[in-house]
N, C-alpha and C positions, 0 to 999 in steps of 0.2 A: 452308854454315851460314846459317840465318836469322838475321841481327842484328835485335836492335831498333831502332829511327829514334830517333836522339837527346830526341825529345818523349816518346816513348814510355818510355824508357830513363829520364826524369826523374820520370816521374811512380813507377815503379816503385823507385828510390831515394827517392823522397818517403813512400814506407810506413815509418810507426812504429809503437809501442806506442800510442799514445794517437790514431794518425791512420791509420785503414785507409783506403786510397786505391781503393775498388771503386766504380761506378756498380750503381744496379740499380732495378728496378720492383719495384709489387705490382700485380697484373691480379687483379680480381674478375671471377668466370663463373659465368651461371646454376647449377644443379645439374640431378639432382646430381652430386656430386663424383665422378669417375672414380680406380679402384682405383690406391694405387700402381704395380703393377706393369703396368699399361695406361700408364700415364707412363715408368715407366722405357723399355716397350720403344719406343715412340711415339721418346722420345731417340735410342735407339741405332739404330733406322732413320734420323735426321738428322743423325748425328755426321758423316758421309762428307762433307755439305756443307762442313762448318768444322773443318778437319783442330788448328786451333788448342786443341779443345774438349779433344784428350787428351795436348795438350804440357805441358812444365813449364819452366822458367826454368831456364836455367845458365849461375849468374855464371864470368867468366873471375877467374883469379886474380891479387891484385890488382889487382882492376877496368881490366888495361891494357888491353881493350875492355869496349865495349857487350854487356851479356847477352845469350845465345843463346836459341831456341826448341828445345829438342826434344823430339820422341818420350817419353810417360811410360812403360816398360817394366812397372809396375807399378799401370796406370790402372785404376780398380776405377766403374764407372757407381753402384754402390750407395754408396759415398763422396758422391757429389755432389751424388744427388736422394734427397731430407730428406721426411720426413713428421709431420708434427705435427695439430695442432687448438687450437680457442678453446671454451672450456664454452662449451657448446648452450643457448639462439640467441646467437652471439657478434655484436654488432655492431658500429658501426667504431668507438667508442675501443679495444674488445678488441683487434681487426685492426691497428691503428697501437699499439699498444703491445706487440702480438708483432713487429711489423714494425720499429720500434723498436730490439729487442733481438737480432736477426735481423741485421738490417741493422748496427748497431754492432760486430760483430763482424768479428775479421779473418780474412782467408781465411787456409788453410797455405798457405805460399810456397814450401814443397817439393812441393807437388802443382799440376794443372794448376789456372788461379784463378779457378775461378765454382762455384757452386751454383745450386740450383732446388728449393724449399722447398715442397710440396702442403700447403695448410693447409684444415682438413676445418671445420665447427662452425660455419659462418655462419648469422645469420639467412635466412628464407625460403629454407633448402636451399641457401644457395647455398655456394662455396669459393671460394679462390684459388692464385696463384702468386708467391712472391715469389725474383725474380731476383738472381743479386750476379755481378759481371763486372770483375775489377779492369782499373781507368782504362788500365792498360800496355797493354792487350790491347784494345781498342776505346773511341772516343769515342761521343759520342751519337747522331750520324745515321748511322754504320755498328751503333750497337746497334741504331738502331731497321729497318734493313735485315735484321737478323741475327732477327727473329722470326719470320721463314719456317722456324728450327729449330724451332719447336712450333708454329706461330697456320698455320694455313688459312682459305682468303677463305669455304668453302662445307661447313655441318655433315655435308655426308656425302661429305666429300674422303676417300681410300684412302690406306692410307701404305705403305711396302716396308718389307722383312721387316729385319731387324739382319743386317748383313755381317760374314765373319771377318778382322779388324783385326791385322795384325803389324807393330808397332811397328820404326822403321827403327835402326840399328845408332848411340847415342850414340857421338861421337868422344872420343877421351881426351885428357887434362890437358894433355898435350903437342900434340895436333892444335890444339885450343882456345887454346895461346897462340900458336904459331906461325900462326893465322887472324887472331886480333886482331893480331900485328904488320904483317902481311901487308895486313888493311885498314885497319889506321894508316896507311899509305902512299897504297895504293892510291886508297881511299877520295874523300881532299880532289881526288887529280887528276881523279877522275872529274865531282865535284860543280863544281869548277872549268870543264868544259866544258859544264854545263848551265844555268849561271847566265845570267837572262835579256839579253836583246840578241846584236847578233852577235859582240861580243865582249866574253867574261861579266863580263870587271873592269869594261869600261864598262857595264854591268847593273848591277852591282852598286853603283856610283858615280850611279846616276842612285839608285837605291832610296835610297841615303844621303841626299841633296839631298832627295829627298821626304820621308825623317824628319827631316831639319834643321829642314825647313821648318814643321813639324808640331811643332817645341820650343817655340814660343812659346804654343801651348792648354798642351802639360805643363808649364809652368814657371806656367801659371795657374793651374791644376790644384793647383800643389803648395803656393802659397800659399790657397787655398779651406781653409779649416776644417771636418777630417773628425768624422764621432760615432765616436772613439777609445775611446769607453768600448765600444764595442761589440765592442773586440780583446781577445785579450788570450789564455792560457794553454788548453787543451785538454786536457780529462779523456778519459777509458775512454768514457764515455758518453754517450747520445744522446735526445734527445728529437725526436719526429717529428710532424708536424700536416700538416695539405690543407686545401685551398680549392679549391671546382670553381666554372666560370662560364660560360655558353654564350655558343658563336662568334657567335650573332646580336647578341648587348651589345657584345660587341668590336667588330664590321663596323659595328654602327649608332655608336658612339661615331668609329669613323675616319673614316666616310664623313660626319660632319658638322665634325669639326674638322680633317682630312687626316693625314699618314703612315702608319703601316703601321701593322698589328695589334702586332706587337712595340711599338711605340712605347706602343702603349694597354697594353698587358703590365707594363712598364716604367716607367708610370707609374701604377699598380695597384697594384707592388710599393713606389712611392715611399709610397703615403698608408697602405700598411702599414707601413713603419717611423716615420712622420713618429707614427701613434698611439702607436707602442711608444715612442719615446723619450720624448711627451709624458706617456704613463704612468708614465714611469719618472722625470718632471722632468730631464729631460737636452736637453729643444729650444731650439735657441737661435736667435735670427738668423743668418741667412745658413750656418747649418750642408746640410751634405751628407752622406747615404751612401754613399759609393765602392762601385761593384759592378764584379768582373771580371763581361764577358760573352765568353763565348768563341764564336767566329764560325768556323762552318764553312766551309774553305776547298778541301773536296773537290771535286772535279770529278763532272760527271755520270756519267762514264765509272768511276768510282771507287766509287760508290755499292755497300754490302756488303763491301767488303773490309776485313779485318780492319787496326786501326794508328790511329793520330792524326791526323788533318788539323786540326788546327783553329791561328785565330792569337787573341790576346787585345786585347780594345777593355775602356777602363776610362770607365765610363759614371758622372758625378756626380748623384744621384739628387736631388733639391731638396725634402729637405724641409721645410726653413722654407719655404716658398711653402705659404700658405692656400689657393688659389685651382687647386683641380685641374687647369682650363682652361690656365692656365698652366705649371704642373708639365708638362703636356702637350708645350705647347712648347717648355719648356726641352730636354726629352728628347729631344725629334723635331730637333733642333737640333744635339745633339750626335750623335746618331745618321747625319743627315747627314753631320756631317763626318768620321766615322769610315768613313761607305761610300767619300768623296773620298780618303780616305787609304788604302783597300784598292784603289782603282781606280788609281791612282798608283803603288803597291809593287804589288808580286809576294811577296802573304805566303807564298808555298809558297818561295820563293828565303831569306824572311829566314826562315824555320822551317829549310829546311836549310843555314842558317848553322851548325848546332850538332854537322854533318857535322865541323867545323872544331874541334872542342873534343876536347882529349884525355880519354877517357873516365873516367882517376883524376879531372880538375880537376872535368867532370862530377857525379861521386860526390858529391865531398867540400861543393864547391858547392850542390848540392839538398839534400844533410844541414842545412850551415853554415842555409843561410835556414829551412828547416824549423822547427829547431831554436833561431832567433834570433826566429822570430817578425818582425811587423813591424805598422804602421798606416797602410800608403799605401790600403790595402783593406780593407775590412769586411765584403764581402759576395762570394759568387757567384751568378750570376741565369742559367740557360743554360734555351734555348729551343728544345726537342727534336719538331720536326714529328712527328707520327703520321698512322695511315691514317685517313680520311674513311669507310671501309667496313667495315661488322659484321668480328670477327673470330671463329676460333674454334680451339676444343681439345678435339680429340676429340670432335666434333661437339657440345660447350658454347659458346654465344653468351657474348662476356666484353663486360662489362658497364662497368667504369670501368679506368682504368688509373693510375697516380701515378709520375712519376718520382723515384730517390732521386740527389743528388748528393755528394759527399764534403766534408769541409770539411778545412783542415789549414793550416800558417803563419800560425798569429795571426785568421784568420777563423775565424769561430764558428757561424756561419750562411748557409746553403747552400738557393735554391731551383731547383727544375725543376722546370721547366713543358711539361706534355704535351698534347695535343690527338688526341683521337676520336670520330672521327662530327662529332657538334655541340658538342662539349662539351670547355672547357680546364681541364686542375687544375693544383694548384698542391701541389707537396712541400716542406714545410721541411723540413732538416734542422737541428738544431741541438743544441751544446753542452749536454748536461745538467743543468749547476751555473749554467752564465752565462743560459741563457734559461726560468726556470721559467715564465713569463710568453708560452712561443712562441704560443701560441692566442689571445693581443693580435695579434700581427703577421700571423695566419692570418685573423680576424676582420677586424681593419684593412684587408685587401687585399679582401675581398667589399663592406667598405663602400664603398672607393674608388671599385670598378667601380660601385656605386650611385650615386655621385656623379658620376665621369662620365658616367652613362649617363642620369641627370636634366639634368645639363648639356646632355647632343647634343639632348634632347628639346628642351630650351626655346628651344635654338636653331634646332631644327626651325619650333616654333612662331612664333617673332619675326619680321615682317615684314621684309622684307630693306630694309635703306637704300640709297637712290639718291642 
């Protein structure tokens, strides 16, 4: 039986009414638009890659394990991939506002959990794609491995015919519980003999000493004054904005003030919230935006398969700091010492720490916080590499891409950030009641990188001091 990985299994009890937990894109492509059913079949010659694409989820009863994958007996490809349109010439507030409404919606949990939405009606001929792929079933850099199911490197790549598909024999109510007890047992002793070192409790006792050590930033962290107005209650609804920005701005901004492109990302995303809240008379001294960022901890060797890698870094965004330059550093600073803390632990060790969790405590646990909300966090910021090279669909050159990320527990506001070719965007997702104002914070993050990017210059310009 395929279990779910405990991260997996939590994000997938993190679905509610008011929090669909799906990742997903919209990809713009030239025109024109290719017929639905050249899309459908296009699909079902790729299904065979990603056997995951025609499972459905089944809970054991009560939850005395982790959900299973199986076999959908009743998987229907016309279910899945949607056809729609935007009135002709649709341009992009049309596009993010069917995207939007699209996207805000929850997948059925009894069926397998993605779609793929053909949307016709673009300006200059062109169309799109938009993706939904619930979180339980892939993170972001195995989704973005997972586009070889429709995107080819070359417009006149050939595809194989659709194959006949017979779904494997689901096990019954009683096999299902008698597996979950079976890997309640089994399970811990195994993960016990893989914990890191050569002997795994002393692994796991070092990993501890390294997060000991690592309490003294959280315990700073926890006295820092977060923008708490920015938490709070989660409706049905969605509001969705971009911001796009070429990788040349970003290189030329790192290569004059150093760390990584992320850092410049990251602090992009600071002088967009630092505007929203000034808009809203909410900035104050020494306030912060708390952003999960989640950090891929997949191995190269891992790259495409379907599941969770990822561990979480809580990054404090500065936006009281006027001075970009510096917002700069503070970020590159803390970024730093989040890499010293992943080079010290072994986060795939403390991710399958959750090997260890009975899977009702599990449940009831991811509901409980869900549900309770919280203010330690404000935001999610995740940072989804893409290819450097044309892609295409069905011999369509796609033109931009936008990642979408979920929001849920008290966060309201969710972005992802994708990069193609030259070019990086930027997805808000956000709460529809709490942010009617998202297109400050979308606007704010293009000025940023203005500001930076006049910054790197003048200090391009400035004589160096000796």
């Amino acid at each position: 039986m395929d279990r779910m990985s405990p991260t997996d299994a939590g994000f997938y009890y993190a679905e509610s009414e008011n929090t669909p937990l799906h990742v997903g894109s919209v990809a713009v492509f030239e025109g024109p638009a290719p017929s639905y059913g050249d899309v459908v079949r296009l699909l079902l010659g790729k299904l065979p890659l990603v056997p995951r694409y025609r499972q459905r989820v089944r809970r054991v009863p009560l939850d005395l394990g982790r959900p299973l994958w199986v076999d959908d007996p009743h998987f229907q490809i016309l279910y899945h991939v949607r056809h729609t349109a935007v009135p002709s010439p649709g341009g992009e507030e049309q596009l993010r506002n069917l995207a939007g409404r699209v996207l805000g919606q929850r997948l059925d949990l009894a069926k397998p959990l993605w779609e793929l939405w053909l949307v016709e009606g673009l300006e200059d001929g062109r169309w799109a794609l938009i993706s939904k792929v619930h979180h339980c079933m892939v993170d972001g850099i195995a989704g973005t491995d997972l586009m070889q199911l429709v995107f080819d490197l070359t417009p006149d790549a050939t595809h194989g015919e659709a194959q006949d598909w017979t779904p494997q024999r689901n096990p019954s109510s009683l096999e299902v519980v008698a597996g979950a007890v079976q890997d309640a047992v089994a399970h811990p002793l195994r993960e016990l003999t893989r914990l890191p070192g050569a002997g795994g409790v002393r692994g796991a006792l070092r990993a501890g000493r390294s997060l000991v050590a690592g309490a003294p930033s959280a315990a700073r962290q926890l006295a820092t004054p977060t923008a708490r107005s920015l938490n709070g209650p989660i409706g049905p609804h969605r509001r969705w904005a971009w911001s796009d920005v070429g990788f040349d701005e970003l290189k030329g901004v790192r290569t004059a003030f150093g760390g990584t492109v992320n850092d410049v990302v990251l602090t992009a995303i600071t002088g967009g919230f630092r505007e929203l809240l000034e808009r809203r008379g909410s900035l104050r001294e020494g306030l912060v935006v708390r952003s999960l960022v989640p950090i891929s901890v997949r191995r190269p060797g891992q790259r495409g398969q379907l599941g969770n890698q990822i561990s979480p870094a809580f990054v404090d965004l500065p936006v009281a700091e006027s001075d970009p330059v510096a917002r700069l550093a503070s970020v590159r600073r803390q970024m730093d010492r989040h890499k010293e803390v992943m080079q010290a632990v072994d986060a795939r060790s403390i991710i399958g720490m959750g090997d260890f969790v009975a899977p009702t405590m599990l449940s009831l646990g991811v509901r409980a916080a869900m549900s309770a909300g919280q203010t330690w966090c404000q935001a999610v910021t995740t940072n989804v590499p893409g290819p450097r090279v044309p892609l295409y669909v069905l011999g369509r050159r796609m033109c931009s891409a936008h990642a979408y990320v979920p929001i849920a527990g008290g966060i309201r506001v969710s972005i992802g950030i994708f990069s193609y070719l030259r070019t990086m965007t930027f997805g808000i997702n956000a709460d529809f009641d709490a942010f009617p104002d998202v297109d400050v914070l979308s606007a704010g993050i293009r000025r940023s990188i203005d500001e930076l990017v006049a910054a790197a210059r003048d200090a391009a310009s400035s004589p160096a001091v000796t």
